[in-house]
C-alpha positions as CSV (number, residue, x, y, z in Angstrom):
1,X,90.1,67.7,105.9
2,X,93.0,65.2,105.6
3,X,96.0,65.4,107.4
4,X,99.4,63.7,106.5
5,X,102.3,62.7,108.9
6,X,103.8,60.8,106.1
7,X,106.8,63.1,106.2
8,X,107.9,62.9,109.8
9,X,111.1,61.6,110.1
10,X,110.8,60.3,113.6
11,X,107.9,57.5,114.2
12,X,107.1,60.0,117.0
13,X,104.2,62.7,117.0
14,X,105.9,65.5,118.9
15,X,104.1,69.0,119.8
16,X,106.8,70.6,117.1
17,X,105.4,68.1,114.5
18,X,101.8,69.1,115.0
19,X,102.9,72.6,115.1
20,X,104.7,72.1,111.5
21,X,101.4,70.4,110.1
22,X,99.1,73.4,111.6
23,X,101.3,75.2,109.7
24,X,101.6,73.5,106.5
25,X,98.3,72.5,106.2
26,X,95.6,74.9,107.3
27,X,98.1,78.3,106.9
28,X,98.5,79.3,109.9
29,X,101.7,81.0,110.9
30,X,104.4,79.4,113.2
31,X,104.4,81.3,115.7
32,X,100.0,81.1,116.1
33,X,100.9,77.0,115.2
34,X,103.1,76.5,118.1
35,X,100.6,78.7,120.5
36,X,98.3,76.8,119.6
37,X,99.4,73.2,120.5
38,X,101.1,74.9,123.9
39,X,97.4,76.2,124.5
40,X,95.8,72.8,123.7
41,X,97.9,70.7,126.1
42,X,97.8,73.1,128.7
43,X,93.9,72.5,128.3
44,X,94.5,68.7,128.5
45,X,96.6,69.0,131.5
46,X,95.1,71.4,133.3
47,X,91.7,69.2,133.5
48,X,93.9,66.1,134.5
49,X,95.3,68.4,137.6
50,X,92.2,69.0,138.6
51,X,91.0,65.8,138.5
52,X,88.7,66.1,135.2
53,X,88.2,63.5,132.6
54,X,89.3,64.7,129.5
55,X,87.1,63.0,126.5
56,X,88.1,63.8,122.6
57,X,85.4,62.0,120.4
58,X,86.9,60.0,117.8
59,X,89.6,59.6,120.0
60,X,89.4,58.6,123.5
61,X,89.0,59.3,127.1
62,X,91.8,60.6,129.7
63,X,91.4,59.8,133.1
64,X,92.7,60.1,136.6
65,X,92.5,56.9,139.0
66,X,94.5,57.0,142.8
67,X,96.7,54.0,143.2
68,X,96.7,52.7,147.1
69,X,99.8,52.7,148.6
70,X,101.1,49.1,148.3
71,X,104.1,46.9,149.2
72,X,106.4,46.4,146.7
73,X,110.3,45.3,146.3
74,X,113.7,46.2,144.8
75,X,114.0,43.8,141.8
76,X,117.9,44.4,142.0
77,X,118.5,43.3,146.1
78,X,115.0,41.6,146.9
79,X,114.4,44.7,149.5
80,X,110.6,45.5,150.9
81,X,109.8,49.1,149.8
82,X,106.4,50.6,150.4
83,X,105.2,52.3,147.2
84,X,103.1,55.7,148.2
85,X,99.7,56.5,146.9
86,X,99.5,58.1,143.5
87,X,97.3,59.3,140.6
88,X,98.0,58.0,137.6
89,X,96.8,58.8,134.1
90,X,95.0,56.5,132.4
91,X,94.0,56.4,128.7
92,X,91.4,54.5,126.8
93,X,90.8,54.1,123.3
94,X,87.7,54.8,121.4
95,X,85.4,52.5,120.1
96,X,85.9,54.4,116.5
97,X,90.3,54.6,117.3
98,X,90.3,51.2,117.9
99,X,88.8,50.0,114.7
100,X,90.9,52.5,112.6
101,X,93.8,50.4,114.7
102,X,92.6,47.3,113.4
103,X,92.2,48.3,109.9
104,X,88.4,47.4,110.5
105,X,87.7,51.0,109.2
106,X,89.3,53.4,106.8
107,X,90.6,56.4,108.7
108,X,88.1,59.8,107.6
């Protein structure tokens, strides 16, 4: 199954656009569409929270790394501000993503 984002006006993939193609393309109704996006990112970022990977084949890998705490400065008065520990997100491409970047593979 193919699906086309040709007609988004915005270059930007938003939850309401993938709720639209859900249900333009496979039938289902709006309302089902948009609960099911809501329901899929909840998934995602539930996972995240608890400190899960989050791996979608084709795709890539989600993943949450702790930055140490570390010295930094204010760029606008030259000031020494410690910057706290924090997880991050991090995100990494798959092998198969990357190529279909490149142009190395058609896109299925």
């Amino acid at each position: 199954m193919h699906f086309s984002v040709e007609s988004l006006e915005t270059p930007a993939l938003t939850k309401a656009h993938l709720a639209e193609l859900l249900f333009e393309q496979i039938g289902l109704n709006k309302r089902e569409s948009k609960d099911m996006v809501d329901a899929f990112f909840v998934l995602i970022s539930d996972s995240l929270v608890e400190g899960g990977d989050v791996k979608i084949s084709g795709f890539g890998n989600f993943q949450i790394r702790t930055k140490a705490p570390r010295p930094g400065r204010n760029p606008r008065t030259g000031e020494a501000i410690p910057i706290k520990a924090r997880r991050v997100v991090t995100f990494h491409a798959s092998q198969k993503l990357k190529e279909q970047i490149q142009g190395d593979e058609p896109a299925t």
